[in-house]
N, C-alpha and C positions, 0 to 999 in steps of 0.2 A: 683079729684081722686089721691091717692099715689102715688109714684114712686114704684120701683121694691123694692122686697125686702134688705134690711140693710145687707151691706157685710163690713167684715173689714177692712180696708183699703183706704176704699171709702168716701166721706164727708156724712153724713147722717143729718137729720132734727137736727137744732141745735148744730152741729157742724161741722167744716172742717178739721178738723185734721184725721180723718180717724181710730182714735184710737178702736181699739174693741171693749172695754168695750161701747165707745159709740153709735157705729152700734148697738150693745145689746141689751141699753138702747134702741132704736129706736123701735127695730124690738118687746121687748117685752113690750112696751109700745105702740103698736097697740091696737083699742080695738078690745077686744075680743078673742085675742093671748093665754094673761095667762088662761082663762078658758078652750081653747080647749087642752092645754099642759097640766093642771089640768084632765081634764075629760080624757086626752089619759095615764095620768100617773095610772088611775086605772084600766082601760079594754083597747082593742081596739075596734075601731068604724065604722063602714062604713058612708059614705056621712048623708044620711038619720037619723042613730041614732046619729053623732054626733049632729046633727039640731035639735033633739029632746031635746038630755042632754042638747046643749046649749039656752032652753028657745026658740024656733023656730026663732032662727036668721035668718036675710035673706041670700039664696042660695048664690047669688052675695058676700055676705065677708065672709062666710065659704067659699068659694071656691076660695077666695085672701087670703084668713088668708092660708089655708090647701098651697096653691102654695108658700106665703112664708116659710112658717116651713119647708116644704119639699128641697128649695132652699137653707134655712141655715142648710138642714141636722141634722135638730131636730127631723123630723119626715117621715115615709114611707108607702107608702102603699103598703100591699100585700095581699094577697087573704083573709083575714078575715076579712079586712080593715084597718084605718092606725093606726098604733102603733110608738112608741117613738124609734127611734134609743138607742144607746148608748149614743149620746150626747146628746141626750133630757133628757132621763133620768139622766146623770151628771148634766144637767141645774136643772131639779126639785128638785134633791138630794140637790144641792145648795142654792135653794131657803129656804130648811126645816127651819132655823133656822129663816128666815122673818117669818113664818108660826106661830114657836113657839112663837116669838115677838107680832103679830098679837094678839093673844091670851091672852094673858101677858095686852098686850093695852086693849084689850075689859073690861076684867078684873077690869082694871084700873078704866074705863068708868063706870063699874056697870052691862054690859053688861052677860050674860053668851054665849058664842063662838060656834055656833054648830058644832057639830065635825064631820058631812059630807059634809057641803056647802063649796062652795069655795069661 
């Protein structure tokens, strides 16, 4: 089983320096992380529809995944269900240009990229 969610400051999987970036790397290098920050970056979701969007993961790591995001204040719940903070949404905003690379790479491969999956 994991430990608590990746805070910075703290040694995280892989390294002991404590450094952010690498708590980061930890905590969005969970599986399953980046899809439910993907799927919260387009609607918000309750319990049950994020389980749906993400391919019926099981209850047990949506509901480790959703306590870490909520811990690194990525993510919140509120009456619609949980939607991205401010800092979640800087994190995805951040990510876009991996996105575009992504793409760029498929490309590359021969692949054509579809442009609603994640």
């Amino acid at each position: 089983m994991e430990a608590r969610a990746p805070r910075p400051g703290v040694p995280v999987r892989g390294s002991a320096s404590g450094r952010p970036v690498m708590a980061a790397l930890d905590l969005l290098g969970r599986r399953w992380t980046m899809r439910i920050l993907w799927e919260l970056s387009h609607a918000p979701a309750g319990f049950r529809e994020l389980q749906r969007r993400c391919e019926r993961m099981s209850s047990s790591v949506l509901s480790t995944r959703l306590d870490d995001l909520t811990a690194a204040r990525l993510a919140a719940l509120h009456d619609d269900g949980y939607r991205l903070t401010p800092l979640g949404r800087d994190l995805v905003e951040a990510l876009a240009p991996l996105s575009a690379w992504s793409r760029r790479w498929a490309e590359e491969m021969g692949d054509a990229p579809p442009s609603d999956q994640p």
